[in-house]
N, C-alpha and C positions, 0 to 999 in steps of 0.2 A: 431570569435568564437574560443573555446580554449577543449579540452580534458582536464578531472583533474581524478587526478593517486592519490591513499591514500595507500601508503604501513605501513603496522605496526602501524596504528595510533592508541594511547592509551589516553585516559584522569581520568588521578585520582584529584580530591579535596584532599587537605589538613587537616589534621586531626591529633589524636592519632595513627592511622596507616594509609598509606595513601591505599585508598583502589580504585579499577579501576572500572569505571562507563562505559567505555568502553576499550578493548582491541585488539592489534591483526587484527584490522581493513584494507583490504584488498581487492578495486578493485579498476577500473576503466572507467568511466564516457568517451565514446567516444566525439569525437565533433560531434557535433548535433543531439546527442541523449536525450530522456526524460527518465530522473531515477528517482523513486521513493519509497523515505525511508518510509517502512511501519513499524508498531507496535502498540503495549498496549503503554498506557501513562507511562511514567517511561523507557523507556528502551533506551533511550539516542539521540533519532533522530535528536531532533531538536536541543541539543548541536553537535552532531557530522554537522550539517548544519552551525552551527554558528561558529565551527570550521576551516569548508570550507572557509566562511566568512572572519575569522581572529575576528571576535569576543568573540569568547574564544580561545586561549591559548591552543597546545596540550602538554601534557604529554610524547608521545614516536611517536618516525615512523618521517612521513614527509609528506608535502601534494605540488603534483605537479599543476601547470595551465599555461596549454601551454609548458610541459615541463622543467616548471622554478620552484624552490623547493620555496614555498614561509610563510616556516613557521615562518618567521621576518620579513616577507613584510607587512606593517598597513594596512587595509583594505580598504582603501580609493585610495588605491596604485595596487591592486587587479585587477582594472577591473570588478569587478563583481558587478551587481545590487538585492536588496531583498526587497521582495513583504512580509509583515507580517501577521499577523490575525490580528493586529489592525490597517490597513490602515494605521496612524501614518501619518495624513494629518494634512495640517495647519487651522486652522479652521478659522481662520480671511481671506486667502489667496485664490483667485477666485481657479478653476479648471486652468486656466491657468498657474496660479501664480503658481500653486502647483508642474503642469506638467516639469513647464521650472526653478523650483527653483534651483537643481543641475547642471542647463548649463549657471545659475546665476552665481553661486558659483564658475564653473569653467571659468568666465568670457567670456562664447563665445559674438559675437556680437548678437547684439539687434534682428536686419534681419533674420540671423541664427537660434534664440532663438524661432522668432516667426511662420518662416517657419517649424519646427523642430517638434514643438507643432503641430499644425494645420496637419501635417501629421499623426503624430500619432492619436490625435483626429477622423480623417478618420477612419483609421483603425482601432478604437474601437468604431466605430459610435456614437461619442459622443458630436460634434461640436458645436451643441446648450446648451453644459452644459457649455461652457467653462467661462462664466460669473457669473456663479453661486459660492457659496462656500457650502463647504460639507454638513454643517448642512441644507441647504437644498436638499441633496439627497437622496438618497434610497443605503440600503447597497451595495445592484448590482452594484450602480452606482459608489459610492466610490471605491469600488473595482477596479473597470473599469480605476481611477484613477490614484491609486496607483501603476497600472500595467501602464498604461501611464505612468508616471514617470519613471519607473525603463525602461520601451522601450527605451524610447529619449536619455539615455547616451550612447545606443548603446552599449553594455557590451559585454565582453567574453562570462558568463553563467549568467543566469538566477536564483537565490537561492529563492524558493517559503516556508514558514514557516505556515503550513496550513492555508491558505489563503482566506479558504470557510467557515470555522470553526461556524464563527460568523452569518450566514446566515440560511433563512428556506430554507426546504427541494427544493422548486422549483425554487428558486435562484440558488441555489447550483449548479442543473440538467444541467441551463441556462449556469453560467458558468465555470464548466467544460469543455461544448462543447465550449466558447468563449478561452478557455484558448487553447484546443488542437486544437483549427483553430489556433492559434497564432503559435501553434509551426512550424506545416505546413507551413506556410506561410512565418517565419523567419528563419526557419529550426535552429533555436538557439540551442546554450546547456541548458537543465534543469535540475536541479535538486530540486523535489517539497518532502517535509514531509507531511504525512497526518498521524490520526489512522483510515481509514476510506477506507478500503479493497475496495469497488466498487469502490472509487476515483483511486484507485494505475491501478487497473484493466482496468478502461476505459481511463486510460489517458497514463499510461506509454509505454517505449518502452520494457523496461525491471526495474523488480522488486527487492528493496532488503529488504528483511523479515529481521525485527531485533528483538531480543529478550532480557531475565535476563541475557542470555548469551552470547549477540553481535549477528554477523551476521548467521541467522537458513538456509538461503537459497537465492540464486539469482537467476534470471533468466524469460523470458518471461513471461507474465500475464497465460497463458494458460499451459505453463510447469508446471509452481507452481500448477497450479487447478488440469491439470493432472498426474501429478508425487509428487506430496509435499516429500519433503525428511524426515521428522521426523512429528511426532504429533503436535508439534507447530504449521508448517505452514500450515498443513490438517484442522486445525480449525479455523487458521486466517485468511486464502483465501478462500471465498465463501461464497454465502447469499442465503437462510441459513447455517446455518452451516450446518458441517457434521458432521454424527451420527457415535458416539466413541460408542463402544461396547466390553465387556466384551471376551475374547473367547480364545484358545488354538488349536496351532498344536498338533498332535498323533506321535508318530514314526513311522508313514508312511507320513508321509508332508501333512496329510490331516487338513484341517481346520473346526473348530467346533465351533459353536455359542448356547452355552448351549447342549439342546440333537439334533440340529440342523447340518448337516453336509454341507456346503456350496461345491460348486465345483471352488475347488479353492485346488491348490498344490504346496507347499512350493518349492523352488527348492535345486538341491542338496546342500547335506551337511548341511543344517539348524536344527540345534537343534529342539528337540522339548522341548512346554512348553506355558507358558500363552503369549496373544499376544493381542493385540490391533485387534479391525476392524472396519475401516473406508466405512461408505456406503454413501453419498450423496444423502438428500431426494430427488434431482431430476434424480437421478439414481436406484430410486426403484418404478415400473412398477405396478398397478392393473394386475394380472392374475390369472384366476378363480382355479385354480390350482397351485398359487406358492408356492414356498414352506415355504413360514411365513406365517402363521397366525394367528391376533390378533383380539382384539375387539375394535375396535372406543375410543376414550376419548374425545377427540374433534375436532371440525374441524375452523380454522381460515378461512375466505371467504376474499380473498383479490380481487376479480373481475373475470382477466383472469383465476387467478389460485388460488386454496387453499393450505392451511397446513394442512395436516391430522395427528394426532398424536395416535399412535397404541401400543396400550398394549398388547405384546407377552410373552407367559408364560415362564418361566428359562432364560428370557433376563432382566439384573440390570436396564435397563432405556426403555420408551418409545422409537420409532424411529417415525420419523417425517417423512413425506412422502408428495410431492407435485402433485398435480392432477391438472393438465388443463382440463376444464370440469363439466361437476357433481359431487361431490366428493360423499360420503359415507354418510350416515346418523350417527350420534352420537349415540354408544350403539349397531352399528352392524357388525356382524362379518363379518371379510374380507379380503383377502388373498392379498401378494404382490413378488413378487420377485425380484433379485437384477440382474441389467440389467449387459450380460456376460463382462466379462473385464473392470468392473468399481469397484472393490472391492479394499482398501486399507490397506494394513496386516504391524502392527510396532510390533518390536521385546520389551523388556521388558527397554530397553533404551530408545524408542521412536525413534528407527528409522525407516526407512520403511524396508520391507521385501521384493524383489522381483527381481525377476533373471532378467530381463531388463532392472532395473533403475543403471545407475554407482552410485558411492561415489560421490553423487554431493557437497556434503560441508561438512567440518570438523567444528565442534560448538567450541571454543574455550574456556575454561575454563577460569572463572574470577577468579583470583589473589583474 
């Protein structure tokens, strides 16, 4: 297994001007850690993977693996194995065929090739498919393939290209959980793309938020949830989202959500002026006494929990509210409060506000 280091990595396309699709691109992928590249579609993820790859071509910077600078090294030279969204199996070619076709390629023996296979098979409990070819399985099952294949060459890192993408909703759940026993179990390097925040969440070790303007923020699944550095990543991590609202510091660092005074204190030296606030429907509490209150609009009934969505007067949008429980009837009035130290305050930049989070990431301007 191998660490991959991206210092200064840029990619621009060719053009009338050439202009950068990404820039400035800077961390570090320990060995046998799971990183993964989150975003909106468009914001470069899954080029800056195929990058990693050697299948596209960078523009600026340099990409290490294992220490070794390999932005002339052909992909096939790499080490590295990638898992796509479209399986990219051979359809004529049994499950076997498919699994042992790159230790084909690289001419191991036949004994080698077959014990090779039949191990991995184990470990994706898959052994009775291995006769089969894909057009008769089930996308779980292809999947389960495809990731065979890329196991048995035994790779530095692991390059995942949202890989669940193509699958329903309870496949998907299935394997997630098949892919993070893998990691455990090989203790491999990953590095997986998805646009699909609960994926990033429940599988990585640590997160990189990418954005229109490269990278918004890194760092653990529950850092990002708890501390987001800027308005980007407060809206791109968590289900549901979190409720952006309207509102203004005073010249005393007190914070206001319309004629609404929250308790909540800017810390010194912060301007005052219009600010963002960030509350998390499931950071706001039924209390018969809190200090919002609105009237019902509607309520989504998802089983364990609902969505309550609350029209408060002098606030620009509904806030969305989650209740384990009973929730509220449609149409009636009812009070909420915003649970202590879970409030999110960004300045007129979109960054965050708040005297204990450092400068976790500089956003880099695109060229």
């Amino acid at each position: 297994m191998a660490a991959i280091a991206l210092h200064g990595v840029g990619k621009t396309y060719p053009g009338k001007e050439a202009q950068y699709i990404l820039k400035g691109i800077d961390f570090t992928i320990d060995d046998g850690e799971f990183v993964v590249l989150v975003g909106p579609s468009g914001c470069g993820k899954s080029t800056l993977l195929r990058m990693i790859a050697g299948l596209e071509d960078i523009s600026a910077g340099e990409i290490r693996i294992g220490g070794e600078v390999v932005n002339d090294v052909p992909p096939a030279r790499r080490g590295l194995s990638m898992v796509f969204q479209s399986y990219a199996l051979y359809a004529h070619m049994t499950v076997f065929e498919n699994i042992a076709f790159g230790l084909r390629l690289a001419k191991v023996p036949k004994a080698e090739i077959k014990v090779a296979v039949q191990g991995v098979a184990r470990m994706l409990q898959m052994e009775h498919l291995l006769e089969r070819r894909p057009p008769q399985l089930s996308g779980g099952q292809r999947q389960r393939v495809a990731i065979g294949r890329a196991i048995v060459r035994k790779p530095r890192a692991f390059l995942f290209d949202e890989p669940l993408s193509n699958l329903d909703a309870a496949l998907r759940a299935d394997m997630r959980v098949e892919i993070a026993r893998l990691h455990q179990q090989l203790g491999a390097t990953m590095v997986y793309v998805t646009h699909d925040q609960v994926e990033a969440m429940t599988l990585a070790d640590r997160i990189v938020v990418l954005g229109p303007s490269g990278v918004q923020q890194i760092g653990a699944p529950m850092h990002l949830y708890d501390q987001p550095a800027n308005v980007f990543v407060a809206g791109f991590i968590g289900s549901p989202r979190m409720n952006m609202l309207a509102g203004r510091i005073d010249a005393g660092g007190q914070l206001w959500l319309g004629a609404l005074r929250l308790s909540w204190r800017a810390p010194a030296g912060t301007a005052p002026g219009d600010v963002t606030v960030g509350i998390r429907p499931e950071h706001l509490a039924a209390e018969p006494h809190g200090a919002i209150e609105g009237k019902v609009l509607l309520v989504e009934r998802l089983g364990a929990e609902s969505y309550v969505h609350l029209q408060v007067a002098g606030l620009d949008k509904a806030l969305m509210v989650v209740v384990r429980g009973e929730p509220p009837a449609t149409g009636a009035a009812w009070r909420v409060g915003p649970v202590a130290g879970r409030l999110h305050v960004f300045n007129q930049e979109g960054r965050r506000v708040d005297a204990h989070v450092p400068d976790i990431t500089t956003v880099p301007e695109v060229a």
